[in-house]
C-alpha positions in Angstrom: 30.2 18.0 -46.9 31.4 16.3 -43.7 28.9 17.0 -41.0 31.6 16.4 -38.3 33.7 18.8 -39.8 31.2 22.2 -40.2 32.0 22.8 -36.4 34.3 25.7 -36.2 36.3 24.0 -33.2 36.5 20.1 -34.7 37.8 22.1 -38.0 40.6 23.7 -35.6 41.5 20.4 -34.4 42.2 19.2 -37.8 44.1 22.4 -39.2 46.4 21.7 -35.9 46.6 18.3 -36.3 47.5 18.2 -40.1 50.7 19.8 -39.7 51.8 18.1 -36.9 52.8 14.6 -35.5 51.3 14.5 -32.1 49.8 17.7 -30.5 49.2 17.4 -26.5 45.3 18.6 -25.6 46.7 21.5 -23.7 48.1 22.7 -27.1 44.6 22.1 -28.4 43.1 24.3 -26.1 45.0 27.0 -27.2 44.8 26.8 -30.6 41.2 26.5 -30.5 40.6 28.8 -27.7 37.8 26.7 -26.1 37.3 25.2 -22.4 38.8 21.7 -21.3 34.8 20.4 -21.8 34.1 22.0 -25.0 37.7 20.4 -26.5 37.4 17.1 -24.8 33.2 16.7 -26.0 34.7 17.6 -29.6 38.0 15.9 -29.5 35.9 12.5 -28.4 33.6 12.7 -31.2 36.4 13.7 -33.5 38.1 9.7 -32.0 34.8 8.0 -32.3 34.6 8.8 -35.7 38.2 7.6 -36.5 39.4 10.8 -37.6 41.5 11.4 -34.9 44.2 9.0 -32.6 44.1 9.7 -28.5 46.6 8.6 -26.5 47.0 8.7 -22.9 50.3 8.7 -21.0 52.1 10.1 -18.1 54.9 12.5 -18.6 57.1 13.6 -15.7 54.4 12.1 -12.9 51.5 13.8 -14.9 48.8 12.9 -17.3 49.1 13.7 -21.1 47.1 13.3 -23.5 47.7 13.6 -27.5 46.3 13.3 -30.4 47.0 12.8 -33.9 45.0 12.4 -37.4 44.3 9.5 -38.7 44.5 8.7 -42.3 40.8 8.5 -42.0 40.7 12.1 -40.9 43.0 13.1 -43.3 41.2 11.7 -46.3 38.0 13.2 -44.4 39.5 16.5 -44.6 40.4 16.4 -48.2 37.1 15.2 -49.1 35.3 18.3 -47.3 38.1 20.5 -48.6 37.6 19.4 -52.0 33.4 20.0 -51.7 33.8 23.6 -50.2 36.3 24.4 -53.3 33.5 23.1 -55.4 30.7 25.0 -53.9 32.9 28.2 -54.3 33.6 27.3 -57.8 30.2 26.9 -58.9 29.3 30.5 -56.8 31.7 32.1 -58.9 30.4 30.9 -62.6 
């Protein structure tokens, strides 16, 4: 399984993520229910990893940041999905 990925709030980032083209941190934060500092500590592992796209911008006067999945993160994702399918599978045998 993908270590980055067991974390219940980096997993939130992806489920937003994956459905979306660009989701603005703010959004983030309320999907995943967590503090600016708890999002931005996960969020920046989630980019150092290459999972995840950050972009930086100014919109009306103020900053926004957004980010998107890479198809690194993507394929990541589908790779841990896959493993926690087959861990259920063999449970149920």
């Amino acid at each position: 399984m993908d270590e980055l990925l067991l974390s219940k709030i980096r997993l939130g980032v992806i489920a937003e993520l994956i459905a979306s083209e660009w989701v603005a941190f703010s959004e983030l934060q309320r999907a995943t229910q967590t503090t600016n500092g708890n999002l931005g500590a996960h969020l920046a592992k989630l980019v150092d990893a290459g999972y995840v796209l950050e972009e930086k911008a100014f919109v009306d006067r103020r900053p926004q940041t957004r980010y998107r999945l890479t198809g690194t993160g993507r394929n990541a994702f589908v790779r841990h999905v896959e493993k926690m399918q087959a861990i259920l599978k063999a449970g149920a045998s």
